[in-house]
C-alpha positions in Angstrom: -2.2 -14.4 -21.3 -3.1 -17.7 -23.3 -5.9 -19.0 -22.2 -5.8 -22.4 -20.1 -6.8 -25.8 -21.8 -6.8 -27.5 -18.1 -10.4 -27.3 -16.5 -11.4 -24.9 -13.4 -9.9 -25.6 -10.7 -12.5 -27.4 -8.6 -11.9 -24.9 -5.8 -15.3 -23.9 -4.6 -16.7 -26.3 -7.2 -19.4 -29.2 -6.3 -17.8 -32.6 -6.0 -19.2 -34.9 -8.6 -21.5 -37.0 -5.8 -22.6 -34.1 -4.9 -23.6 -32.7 -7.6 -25.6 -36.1 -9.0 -27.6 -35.4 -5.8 -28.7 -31.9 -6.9 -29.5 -32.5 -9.8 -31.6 -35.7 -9.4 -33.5 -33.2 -6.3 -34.0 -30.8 -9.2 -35.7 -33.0 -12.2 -38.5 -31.1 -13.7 -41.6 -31.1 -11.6 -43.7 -32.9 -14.0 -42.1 -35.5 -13.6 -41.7 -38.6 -10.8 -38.2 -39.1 -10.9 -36.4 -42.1 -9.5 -34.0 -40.7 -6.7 -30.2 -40.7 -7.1 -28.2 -44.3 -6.3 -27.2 -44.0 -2.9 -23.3 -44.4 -4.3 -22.7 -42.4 -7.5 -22.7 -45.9 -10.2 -19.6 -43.7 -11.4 -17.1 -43.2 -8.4 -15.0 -45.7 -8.6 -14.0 -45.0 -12.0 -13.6 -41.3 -11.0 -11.8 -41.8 -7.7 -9.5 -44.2 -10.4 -8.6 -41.6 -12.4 -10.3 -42.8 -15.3 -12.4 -39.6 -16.3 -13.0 -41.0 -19.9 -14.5 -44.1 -18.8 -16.4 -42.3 -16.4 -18.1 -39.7 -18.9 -18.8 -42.6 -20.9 -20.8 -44.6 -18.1 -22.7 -41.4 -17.7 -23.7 -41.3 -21.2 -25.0 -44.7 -21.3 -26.4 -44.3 -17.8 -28.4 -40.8 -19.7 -30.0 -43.2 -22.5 -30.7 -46.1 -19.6 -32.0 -43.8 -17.2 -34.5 -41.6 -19.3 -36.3 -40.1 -15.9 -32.8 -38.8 -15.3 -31.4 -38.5 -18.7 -30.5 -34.5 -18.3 -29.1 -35.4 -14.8 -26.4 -37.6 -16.3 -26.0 -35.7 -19.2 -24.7 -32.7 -17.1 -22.6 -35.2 -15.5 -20.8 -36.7 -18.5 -20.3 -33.0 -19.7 -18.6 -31.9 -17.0 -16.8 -35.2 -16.5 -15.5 -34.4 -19.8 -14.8 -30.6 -18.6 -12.7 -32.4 -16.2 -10.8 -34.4 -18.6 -10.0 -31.8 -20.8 -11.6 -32.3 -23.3 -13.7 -29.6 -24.8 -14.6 -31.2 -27.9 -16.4 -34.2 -26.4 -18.0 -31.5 -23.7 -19.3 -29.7 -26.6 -20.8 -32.7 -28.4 -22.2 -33.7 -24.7 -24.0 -30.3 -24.7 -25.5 -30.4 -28.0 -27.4 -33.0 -26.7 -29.3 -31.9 -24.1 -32.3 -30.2 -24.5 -32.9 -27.0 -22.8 -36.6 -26.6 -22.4 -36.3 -29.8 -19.7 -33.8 -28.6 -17.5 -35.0 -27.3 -14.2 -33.3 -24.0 -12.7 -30.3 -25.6 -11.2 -29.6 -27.5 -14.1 -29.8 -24.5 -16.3 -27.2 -22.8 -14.0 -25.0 -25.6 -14.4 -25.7 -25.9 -18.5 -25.1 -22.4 -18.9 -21.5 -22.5 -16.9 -19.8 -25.6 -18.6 -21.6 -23.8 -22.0 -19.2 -20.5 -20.8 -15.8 -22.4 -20.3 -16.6 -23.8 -23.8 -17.3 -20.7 -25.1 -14.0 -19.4 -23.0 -12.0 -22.8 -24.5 -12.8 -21.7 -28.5 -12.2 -18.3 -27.8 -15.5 -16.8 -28.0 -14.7 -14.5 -25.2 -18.5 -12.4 -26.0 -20.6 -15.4 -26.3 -18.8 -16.3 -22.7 -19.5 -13.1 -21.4 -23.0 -13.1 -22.2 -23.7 -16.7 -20.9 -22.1 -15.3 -17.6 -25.1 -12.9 -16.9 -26.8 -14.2 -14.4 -28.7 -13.5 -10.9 -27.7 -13.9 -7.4 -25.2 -17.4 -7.4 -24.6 -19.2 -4.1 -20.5 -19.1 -3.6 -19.5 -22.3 -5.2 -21.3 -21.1 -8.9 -20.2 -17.9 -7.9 -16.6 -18.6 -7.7 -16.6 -20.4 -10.9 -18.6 -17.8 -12.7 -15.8 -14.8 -11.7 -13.1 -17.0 -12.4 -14.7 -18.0 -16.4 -15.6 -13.6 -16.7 -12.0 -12.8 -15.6 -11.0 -15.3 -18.4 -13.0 -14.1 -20.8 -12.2 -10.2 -20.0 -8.6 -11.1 -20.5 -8.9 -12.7 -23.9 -10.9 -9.5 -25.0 -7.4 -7.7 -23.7 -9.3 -5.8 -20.7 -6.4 -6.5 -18.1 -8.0 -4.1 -15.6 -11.9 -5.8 -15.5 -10.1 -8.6 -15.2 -8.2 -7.7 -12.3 -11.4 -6.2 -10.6 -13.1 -9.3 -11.0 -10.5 -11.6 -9.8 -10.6 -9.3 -6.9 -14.2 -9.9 -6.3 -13.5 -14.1 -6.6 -10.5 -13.7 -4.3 -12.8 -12.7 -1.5 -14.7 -16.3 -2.3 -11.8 -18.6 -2.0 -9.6 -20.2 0.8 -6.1 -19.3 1.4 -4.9 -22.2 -0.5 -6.1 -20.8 -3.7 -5.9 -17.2 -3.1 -2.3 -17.0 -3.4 -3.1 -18.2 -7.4 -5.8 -16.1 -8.2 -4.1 -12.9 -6.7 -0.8 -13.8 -9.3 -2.9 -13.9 -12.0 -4.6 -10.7 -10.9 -0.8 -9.1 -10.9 -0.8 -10.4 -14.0 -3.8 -8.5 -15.7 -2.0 -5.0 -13.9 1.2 -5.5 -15.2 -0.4 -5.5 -19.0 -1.4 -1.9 -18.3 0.7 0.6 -19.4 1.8 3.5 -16.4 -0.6 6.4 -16.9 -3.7 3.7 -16.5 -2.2 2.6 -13.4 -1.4 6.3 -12.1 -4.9 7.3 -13.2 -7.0 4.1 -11.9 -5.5 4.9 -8.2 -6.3 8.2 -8.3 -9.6 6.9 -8.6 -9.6 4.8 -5.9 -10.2 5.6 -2.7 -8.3 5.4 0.4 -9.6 2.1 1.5 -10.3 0.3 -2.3 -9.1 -3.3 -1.8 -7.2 -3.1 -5.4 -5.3 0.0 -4.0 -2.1 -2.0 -3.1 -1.7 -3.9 -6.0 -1.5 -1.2 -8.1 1.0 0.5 -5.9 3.3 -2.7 -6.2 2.8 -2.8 -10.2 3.7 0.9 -9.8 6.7 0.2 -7.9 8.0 -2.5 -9.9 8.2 -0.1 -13.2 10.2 2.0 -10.5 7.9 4.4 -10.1 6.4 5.9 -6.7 2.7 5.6 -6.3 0.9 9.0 -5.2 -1.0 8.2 -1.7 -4.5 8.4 -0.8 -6.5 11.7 1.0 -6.9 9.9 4.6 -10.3 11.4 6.6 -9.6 13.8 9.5 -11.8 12.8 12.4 -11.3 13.2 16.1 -8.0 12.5 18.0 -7.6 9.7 20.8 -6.4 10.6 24.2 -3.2 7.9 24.6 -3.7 8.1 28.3 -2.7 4.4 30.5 -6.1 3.7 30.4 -7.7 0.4 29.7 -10.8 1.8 29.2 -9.7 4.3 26.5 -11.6 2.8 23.0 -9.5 1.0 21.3 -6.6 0.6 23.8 -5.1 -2.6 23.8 -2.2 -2.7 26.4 0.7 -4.9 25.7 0.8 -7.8 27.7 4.3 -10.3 26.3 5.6 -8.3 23.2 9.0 -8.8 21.1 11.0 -6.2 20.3 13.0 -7.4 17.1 15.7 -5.0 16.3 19.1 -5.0 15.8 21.8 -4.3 18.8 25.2 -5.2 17.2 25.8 -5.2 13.1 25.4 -2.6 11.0 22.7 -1.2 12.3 22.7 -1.6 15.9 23.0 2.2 16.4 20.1 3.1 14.9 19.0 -0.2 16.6 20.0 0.7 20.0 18.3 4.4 20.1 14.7 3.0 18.7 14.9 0.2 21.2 15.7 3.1 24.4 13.1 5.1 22.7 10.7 1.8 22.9 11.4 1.2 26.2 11.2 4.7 27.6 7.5 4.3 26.6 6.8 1.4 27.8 8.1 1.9 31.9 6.3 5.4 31.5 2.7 3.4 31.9 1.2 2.1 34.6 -0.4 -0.9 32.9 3.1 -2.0 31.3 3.2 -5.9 30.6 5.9 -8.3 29.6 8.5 -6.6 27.1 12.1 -9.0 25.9 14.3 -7.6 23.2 15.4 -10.1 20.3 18.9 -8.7 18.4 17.8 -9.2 14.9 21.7 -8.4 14.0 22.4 -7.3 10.4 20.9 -10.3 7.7 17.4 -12.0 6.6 19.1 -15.0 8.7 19.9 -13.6 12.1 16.6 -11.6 11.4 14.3 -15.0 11.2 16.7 -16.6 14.2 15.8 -13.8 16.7 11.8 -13.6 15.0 12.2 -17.9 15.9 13.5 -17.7 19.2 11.0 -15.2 20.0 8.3 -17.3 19.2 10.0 -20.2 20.7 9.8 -18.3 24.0 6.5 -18.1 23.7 5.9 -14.8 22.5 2.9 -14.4 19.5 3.3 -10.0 19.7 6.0 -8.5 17.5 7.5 -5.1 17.0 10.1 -5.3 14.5 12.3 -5.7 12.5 13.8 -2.6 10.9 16.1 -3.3 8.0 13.8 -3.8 5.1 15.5 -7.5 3.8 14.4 -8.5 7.3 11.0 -7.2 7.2 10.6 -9.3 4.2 11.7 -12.3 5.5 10.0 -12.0 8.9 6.1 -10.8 7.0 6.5 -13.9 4.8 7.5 -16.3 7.5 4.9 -15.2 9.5 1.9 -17.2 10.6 -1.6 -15.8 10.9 -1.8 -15.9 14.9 1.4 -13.8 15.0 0.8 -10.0 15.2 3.4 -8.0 14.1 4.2 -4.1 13.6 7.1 -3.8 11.2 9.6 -0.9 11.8 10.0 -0.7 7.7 8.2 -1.3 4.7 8.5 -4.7 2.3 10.6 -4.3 -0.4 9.6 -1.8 -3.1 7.1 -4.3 -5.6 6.9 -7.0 -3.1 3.3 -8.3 -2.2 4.9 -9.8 0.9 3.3 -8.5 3.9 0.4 -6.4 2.0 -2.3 -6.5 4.9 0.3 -6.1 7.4 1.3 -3.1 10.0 4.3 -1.3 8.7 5.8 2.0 10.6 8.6 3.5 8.7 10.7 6.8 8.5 10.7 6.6 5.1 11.6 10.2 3.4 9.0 9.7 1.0 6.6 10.6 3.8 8.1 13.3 4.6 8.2 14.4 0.7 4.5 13.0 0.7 3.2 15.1 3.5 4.8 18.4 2.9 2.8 18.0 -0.6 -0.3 17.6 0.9 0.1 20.7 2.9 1.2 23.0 0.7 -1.7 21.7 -1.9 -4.1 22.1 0.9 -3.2 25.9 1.0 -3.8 26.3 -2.7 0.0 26.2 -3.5 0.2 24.6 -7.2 3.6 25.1 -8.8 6.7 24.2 -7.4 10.4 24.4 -8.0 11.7 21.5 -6.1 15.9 21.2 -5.0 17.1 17.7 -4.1 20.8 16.1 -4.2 21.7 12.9 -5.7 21.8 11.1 -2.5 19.1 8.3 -1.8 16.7 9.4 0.7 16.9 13.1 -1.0 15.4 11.9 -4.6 12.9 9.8 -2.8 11.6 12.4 -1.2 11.6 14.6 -4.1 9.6 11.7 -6.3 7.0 11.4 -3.4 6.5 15.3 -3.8 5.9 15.5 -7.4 4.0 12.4 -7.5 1.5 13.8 -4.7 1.7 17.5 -6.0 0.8 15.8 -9.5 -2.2 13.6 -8.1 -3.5 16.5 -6.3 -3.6 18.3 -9.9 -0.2 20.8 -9.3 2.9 20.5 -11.5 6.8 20.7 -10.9 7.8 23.4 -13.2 11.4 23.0 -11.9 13.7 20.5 -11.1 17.2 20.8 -10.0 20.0 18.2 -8.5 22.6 19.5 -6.5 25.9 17.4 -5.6 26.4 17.9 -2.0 29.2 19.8 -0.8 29.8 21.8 -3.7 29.5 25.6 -3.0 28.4 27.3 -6.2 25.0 26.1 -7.2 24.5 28.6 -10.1 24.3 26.2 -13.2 22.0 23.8 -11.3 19.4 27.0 -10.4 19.2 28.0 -13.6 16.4 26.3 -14.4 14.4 27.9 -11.9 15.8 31.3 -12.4 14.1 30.8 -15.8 10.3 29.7 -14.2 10.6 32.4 -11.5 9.0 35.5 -12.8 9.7 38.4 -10.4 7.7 41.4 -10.4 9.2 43.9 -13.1 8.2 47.1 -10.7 10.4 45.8 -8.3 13.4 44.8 -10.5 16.7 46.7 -10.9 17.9 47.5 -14.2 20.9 45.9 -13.6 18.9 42.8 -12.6 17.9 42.1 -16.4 21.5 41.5 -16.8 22.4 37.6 -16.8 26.0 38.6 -16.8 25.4 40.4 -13.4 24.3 36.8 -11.3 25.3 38.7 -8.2 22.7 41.4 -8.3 20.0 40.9 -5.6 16.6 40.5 -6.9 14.1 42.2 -5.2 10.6 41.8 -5.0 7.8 43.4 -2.5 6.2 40.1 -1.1 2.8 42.5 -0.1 2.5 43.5 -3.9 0.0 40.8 -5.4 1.8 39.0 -8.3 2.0 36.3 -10.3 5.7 34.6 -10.6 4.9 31.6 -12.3 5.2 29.1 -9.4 4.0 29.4 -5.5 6.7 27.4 -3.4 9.8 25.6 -3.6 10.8 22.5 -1.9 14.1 21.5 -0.7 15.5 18.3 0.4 18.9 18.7 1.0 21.0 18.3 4.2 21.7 21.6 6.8 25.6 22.2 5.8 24.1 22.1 2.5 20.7 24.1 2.8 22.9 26.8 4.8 24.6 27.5 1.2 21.6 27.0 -1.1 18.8 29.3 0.8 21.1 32.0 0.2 21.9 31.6 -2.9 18.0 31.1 -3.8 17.4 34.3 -2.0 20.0 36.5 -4.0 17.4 35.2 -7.3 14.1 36.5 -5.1 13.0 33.0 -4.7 12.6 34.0 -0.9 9.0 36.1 -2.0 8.1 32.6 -2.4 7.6 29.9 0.6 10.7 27.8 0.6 9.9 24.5 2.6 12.3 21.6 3.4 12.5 18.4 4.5 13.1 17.7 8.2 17.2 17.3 7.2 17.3 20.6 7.1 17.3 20.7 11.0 19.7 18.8 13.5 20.8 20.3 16.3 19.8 23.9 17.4 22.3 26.2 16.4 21.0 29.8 15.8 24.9 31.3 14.5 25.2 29.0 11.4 21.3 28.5 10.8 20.8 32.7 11.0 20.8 32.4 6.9 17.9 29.8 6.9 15.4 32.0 8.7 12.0 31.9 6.7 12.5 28.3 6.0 9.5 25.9 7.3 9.8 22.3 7.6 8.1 19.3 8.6 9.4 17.7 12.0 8.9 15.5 15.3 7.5 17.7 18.2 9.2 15.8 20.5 12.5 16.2 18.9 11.9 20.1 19.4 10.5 19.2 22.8 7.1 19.9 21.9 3.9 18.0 22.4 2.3 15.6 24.8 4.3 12.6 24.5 5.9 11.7 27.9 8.5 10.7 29.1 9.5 14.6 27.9 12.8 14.6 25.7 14.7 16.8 28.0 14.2 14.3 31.3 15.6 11.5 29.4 18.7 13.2 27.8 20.5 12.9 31.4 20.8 8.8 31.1 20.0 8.0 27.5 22.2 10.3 25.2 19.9 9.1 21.9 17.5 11.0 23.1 19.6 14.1 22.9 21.6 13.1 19.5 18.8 10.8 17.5 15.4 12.4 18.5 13.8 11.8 15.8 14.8 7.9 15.7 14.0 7.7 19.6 10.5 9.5 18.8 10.0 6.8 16.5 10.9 4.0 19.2 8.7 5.7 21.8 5.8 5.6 18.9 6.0 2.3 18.0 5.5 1.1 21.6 2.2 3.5 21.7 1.0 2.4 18.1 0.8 -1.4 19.2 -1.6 -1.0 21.4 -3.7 1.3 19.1 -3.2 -0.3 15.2 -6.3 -2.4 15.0 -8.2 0.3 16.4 -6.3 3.2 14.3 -7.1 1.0 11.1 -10.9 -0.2 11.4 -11.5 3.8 12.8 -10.7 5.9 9.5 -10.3 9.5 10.8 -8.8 8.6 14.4 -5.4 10.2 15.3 -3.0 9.4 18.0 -0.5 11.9 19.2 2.8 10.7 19.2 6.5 12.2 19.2 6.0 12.2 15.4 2.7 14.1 15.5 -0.5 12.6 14.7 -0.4 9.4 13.6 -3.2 7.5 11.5 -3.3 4.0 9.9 -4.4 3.6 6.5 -6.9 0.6 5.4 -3.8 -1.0 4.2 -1.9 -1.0 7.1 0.4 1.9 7.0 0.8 4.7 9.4 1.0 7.7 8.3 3.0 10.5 10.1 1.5 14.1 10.3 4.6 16.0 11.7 4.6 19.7 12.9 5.4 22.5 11.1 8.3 24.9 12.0 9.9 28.4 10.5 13.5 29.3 11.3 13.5 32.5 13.0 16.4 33.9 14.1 18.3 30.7 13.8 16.4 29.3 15.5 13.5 26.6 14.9 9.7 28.2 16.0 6.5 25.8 16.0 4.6 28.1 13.1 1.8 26.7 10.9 2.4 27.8 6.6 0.6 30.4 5.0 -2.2 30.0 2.5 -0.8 31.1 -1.0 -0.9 34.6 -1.8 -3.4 36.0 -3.7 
């Protein structure tokens, strides 16, 4: 980035009254200086405009005024700062001699002799001059801002992002908005693999965290996620005395209930309410139809607040979480049912809840990484919400030190998947004691392959992970069985599963995958599934989007404690739920094994030795 003729902004800086009082307080003690004017001889001219007239009336005022010659001096420099004009601010400082300046005015000679330095490009003489102790806020601020300068002209984008991430904590919100663009600025000079590797770095809760993931997500890549901490688990009991429990008292429900989306709309808004009438301490709940655009979206979001409401759950589609985050004023608390747009930095300290199938892909990595699974063959189709899910696994196996040693793409509804399995025919090494003859034979592809999963052995990977829908899962575990890919755990993503149906689903058995307990009528989560089925069919045919709706409800009242409480968990129809320092919940569904066609709540097994 060139660097800026223009002088720093004065946010945080001291105005130039101001500042003549300081530095008239801070003449050198052997002297009996004259106090400062009461009106700065000067202001006029500066309030005028007239900055060059104004550094020259300091000048003369420096030879006039010889008790405070070093006090005006500093003033005509930085006058000319102002202005622009680095040559005259040079010749200014040349002038003064260092041996009387007092502390104060050292700080201040030593600053305007930086943004010279940072003006000629001496970017090391300007780094130097910038080491200094303890600042109160206003040098402070102007010191970080001439460093980040200076670290960027010696093409060190990420210092300079880190320390315009330190002044960005100094300014108001007026000026932050500038200083975090040129921060995004610095990131997006780094090439990929120093983005990927300075977030694996980073901890969960590093403030710079989210701004790599957007420069991530604006090369279209995914951004592996952070290890959250494991602590204890709240009790969501209606209790107001529960810590951190914060029941609802007027809350909007933005979501859409006619559009494109009103069916998905319509089952997390039952969902939502189921929750809410099953406590005792239920307040004040209205639902807002955020239809199907960014328009309608800030209309219902409007006439919500216009109604007096300052609580928000919502909206879903992720245009209209955009819109809503950046229209958005800081007294309005809002739980989005979506993320922001992939590389948007609308929204970034905000809650967001999402069934996004990169958590799904995300958290199945995590597990199977926990249990010393490393290698994976991974199956995915070319839809969407299949090769997102697939990314997110590979990204998190590959932060987490595992590899992807195969990758195949299957179009849906085909029946033969041979040619896209070959691939991980090839990385599967199957035991040769248990191997037909026949089974060396490529040309025979129908030949089971048979392997004795008790028999310690190496077969070049540990797992395989499959995203794929159940119609076609129910034609690809088969035909990854017939290649002995069964000795290995085969895990899916929670498509795998709709509705219980133990005929067709009989050749899935051994399959685990990740899912809501509620929509298997497990956990504690009331109302139960099965009560609600009777008068709310969504319940029955979407459990996994009313899950979500009954969640939502629960993680209002919980997010600020969920987020300032690393570690905490909150049972929900999802699972455990956590909020990451960024805002995020994360969903820690429960894991289940097809057995007998049928879906069993079964934890996965370590890997084998």
């Amino acid at each position: 980035m060139p660097i800026r003729s223009r002088p720093l902004a004065r946010a945080g800086a001291l105005p130039t009254l101001a500042l003549t009082l300081i530095l008239a307080a801070c003449a050198p003690a052997h002297r009996t200086p004259e106090g400062p004017p009461p009106v700065d001889p000067v202001a006029e001219r500066i309030a005028a405009g007239d900055l060059r007239a104004a550094a020259g009336e300091y000048e003369r005022l420096a030879k006039s005024e010889r008790k405070l010659r070093e006090h005006y001096q500093l003033l005509a420099a930085r006058t000319w700062r102002d202005e622009g004009d680095f040559a005259e601010l040079g010749r200014v400082l040349a002038t003064i001699k260092l041996k009387k300046l007092v502390p104060a005015q050292r700080l201040e000679f030593d600053l305007l002799s930086a943004e010279l330095a940072v003006s000629e490009q001496a970017f090391e003489r300007a780094l130097a001059l910038l080491v200094m102790p303890a600042l109160p806020s206003a040098e402070q601020s102007r010191q970080l801002e001439l460093r980040a300068r200076a670290e960027s002209g010696l093409n060190r984008p990420l210092d300079a992002a880190r320390t315009r991430l330190q002044l960005g904590v100094l300014l108001n919100p007026a000026e932050r908005s500038g200083n975090i663009d040129e921060m995004v600025s610095e990131l997006g000079k780094l090439p990929a693999e120093s983005l990927v590797a300075e977030l694996k770095a980073l901890p969960a809760d590093a403030t710079m965290r989210p701004y790599i993931e957007v420069m991530l997500q604006r090369q279209k890549l995914m951004p592996p996620r952070a290890k959250l901490p494991v602590a204890g688990v709240i009790n969501p009991a209606p209790n107001s005395s529960e810590p951190g429990y914060r029941p609802v008292q007027k809350l909007a429900l933005l979501v859409p209930t006619r559009g494109e989306f009103a069916a998905a709309g319509e089952v997390i808004r039952d969902g939502f309410l189921s929750a809410h009438f099953a406590r005792k301490d239920a307040g004040k709940v209205q639902v807002f139809d955020t239809g199907a655009s960014r328009k309608t979206a800030l209309a219902a979001f409007q006439q919500a607040i216009d109604a007096g409401f300052t609580q928000f759950v919502g909206p879903l589609e992720r245009e209209q979480v955009d819109a809503v985050l950046l229209a958005a004023k800081p007294q309005h608390q809002i739980l989005a049912l979506n993320q922001p747009a992939a590389g948007s930095l609308t929204g970034i300290d905000s809650f967001r809840f999402g069934l996004a199938p990169e958590n799904d892909g995300a958290a199945a990595a995590d597990a199977l990484m926990d249990l010393a699974h490393k290698r994976f063959i991974v199956v995915g189709t070319e839809e969407d919400w299949s090769m997102r899910a697939t990314d997110a696994f590979r990204v998190q196996v590959e932060a987490m030190g595992g590899s992807v040693v195969a990758l195949a793409r299957i179009k849906s509804g085909t029946i033969d998947f041979a040619n896209e399995l070959a691939k991980a025919a090839e990385v599967f090494k199957p035991s040769p004691t248990a191997l037909p003859a026949a089974a060396a034979d490529s040309a025979i592809a129908s030949a089971p392959v048979l392997v004795d999963p008790a028999v310690p052995h190496d077969y070049g990977v540990d797992a395989v992970f499959i995203a794929v829908r159940v119609s076609d899962a129910r034609l690809l575990v088969p035909q990854l069985r017939v290649r002995g890919l069964d000795a290995l755990p085969i895990v899916a993503a929670p498509q795998v599963f709709t509705t219980a149906n133990p005929a067709l689903d009989g050749d899935l058995n051994g399959v685990s995958f990740l899912d809501a307990p509620w929509a298997h009528n497990q956990g504690d989560m009331q109302p139960p599934r099965m009560d609600l089925a009777e008068f709310l069919p969504g319940a029955l045919q979407s459990p996994r989007l009313f899950a979500f709706g009954m969640d939502a409800y629960l993680l209002f009242s919980y997010r600020e404690y969920l987020r300032d409480h690393q570690g905490s968990q909150l049972p929900g129809a999802n699972g455990r739920l956590q909020i990451d320092p960024q805002g995020r919940v994360r969903r820690s569904p429960v894991w289940f094994r097809f057995i007998e066609g049928a879906p069993v709540s079964q934890e996965l097994l370590p890997a084998r030795p």
